[in-house]
N, C-alpha and C positions, 0 to 999 in steps of 0.2 A: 959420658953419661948417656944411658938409653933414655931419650922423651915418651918415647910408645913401642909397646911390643903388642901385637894385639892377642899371643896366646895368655900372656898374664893377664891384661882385662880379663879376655872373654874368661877366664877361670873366675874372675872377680868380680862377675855379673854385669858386665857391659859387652855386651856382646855383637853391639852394629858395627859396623864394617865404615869405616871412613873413606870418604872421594874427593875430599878437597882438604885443602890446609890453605891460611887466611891468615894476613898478620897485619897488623894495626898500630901503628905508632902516635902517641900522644903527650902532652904535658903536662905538667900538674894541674891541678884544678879541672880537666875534662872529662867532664858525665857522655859517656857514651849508652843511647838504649831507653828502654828496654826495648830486645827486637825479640822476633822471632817472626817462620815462615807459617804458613798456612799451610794445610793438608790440598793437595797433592804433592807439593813439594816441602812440607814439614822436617827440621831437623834435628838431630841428635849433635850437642856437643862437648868438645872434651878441650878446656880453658886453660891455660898456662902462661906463664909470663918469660920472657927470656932475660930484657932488663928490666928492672925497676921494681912498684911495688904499686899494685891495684886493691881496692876493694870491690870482689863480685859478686854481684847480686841473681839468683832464680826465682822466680817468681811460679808458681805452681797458677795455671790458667786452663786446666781441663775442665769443664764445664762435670758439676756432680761429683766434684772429689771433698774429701772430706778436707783435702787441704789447701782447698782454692782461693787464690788469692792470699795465701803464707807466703813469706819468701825464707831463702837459704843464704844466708853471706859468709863469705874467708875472703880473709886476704891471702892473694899471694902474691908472689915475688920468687925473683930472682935467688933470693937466699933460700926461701924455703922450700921451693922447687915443689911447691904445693899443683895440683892441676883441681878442675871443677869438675863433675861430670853432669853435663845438663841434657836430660832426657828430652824427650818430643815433649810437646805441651806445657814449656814452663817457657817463657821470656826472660833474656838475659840483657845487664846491663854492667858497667864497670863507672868506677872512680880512681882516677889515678890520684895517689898519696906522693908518690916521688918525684923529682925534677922531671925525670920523663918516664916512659914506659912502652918497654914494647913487647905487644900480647900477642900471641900464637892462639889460635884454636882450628881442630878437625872440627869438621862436620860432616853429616850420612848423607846429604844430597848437594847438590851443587845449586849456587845463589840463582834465585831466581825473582829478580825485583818486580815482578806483577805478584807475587805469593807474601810481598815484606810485610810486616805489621807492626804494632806499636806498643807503647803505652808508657804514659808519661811520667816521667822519673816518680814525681813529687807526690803523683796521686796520694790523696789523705789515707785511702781505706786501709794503702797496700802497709803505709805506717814502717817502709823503709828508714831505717835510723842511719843515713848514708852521712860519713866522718867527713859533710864537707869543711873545708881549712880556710874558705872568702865568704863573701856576703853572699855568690852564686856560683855554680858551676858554670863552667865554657860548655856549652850546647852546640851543637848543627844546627840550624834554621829547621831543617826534616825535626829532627830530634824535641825542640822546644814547641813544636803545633801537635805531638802526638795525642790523645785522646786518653781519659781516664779507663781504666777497666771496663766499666761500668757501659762502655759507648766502642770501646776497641772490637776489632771485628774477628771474630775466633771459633774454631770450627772444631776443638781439639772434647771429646768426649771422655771420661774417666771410666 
């Protein structure tokens, strides 16, 4: 099975150029996110899962877009061999649904932890309808102090 070819994207209108690939193993019930980087090191990514079954969330955070603050969800999974494609300017986060999960994503720049940013699963506005299956998702300590929208620090212009 090809995962990425980049002359089919770039035919298919994604057309950045990926420098890193990143992979993430988790359990059921673990809310990862919403992250994303900030502008100078802002990224572009392209979400897949190898085992399991995620539900992933983008969240549009360009300052001026008409769609600021919507978000985008699919599930994917290993069976449906679905991928995400999350442009600069949106924040991404995942739910794992299955026993375990393990996510693959490209990104166009490489991690740079002074540029991370946030923003908190739950926020009210963002109106996430996230399929959780306990009382709570399993958070990171990082992940449950993130900030609403509202207060999250973002530099990304529409």
């Amino acid at each position: 099975m090809e995962t990425y070819k980049r002359s089919q994207f770039k035919a298919n209108c994604v057309p950045e150029v990926f420098v890193q690939d990143n992979y993430s193993h988790s359990e059921r019930g673990v809310l990862r996110g919403l992250h994303y980087q900030i502008h100078p090191r802002a990224q572009a990514k392209l979400v897949g899962v190898m085992q399991g079954e995620i539900y992933d969330v983008a969240v549009d955070i360009r300052l001026g877009s008409p769609t600021y603050g919507k978000c985008i969800d699919r599930v994917l999974s290993s069976q449906n061999h679905h991928m995400l494609y999350i442009p600069m300017g949106f924040a991404h986060g995942f739910y794992v649904l299955s026993s375990e999960a393990d996510v693959v994503y490209k990104v166009t720049d490489e991690y740079a932890p002074e540029f991370e940013q946030g923003i908190l699963w739950n926020d009210p506005v963002l109106g996430i309808d996230w399929p959780i299956q306990s009382q709570s998702p399993i958070l990171s300590k990082s992940d449950a102090q993130l900030p609403f929208l509202s207060k999250a620090h973002n530099n990304f212009v529409y």
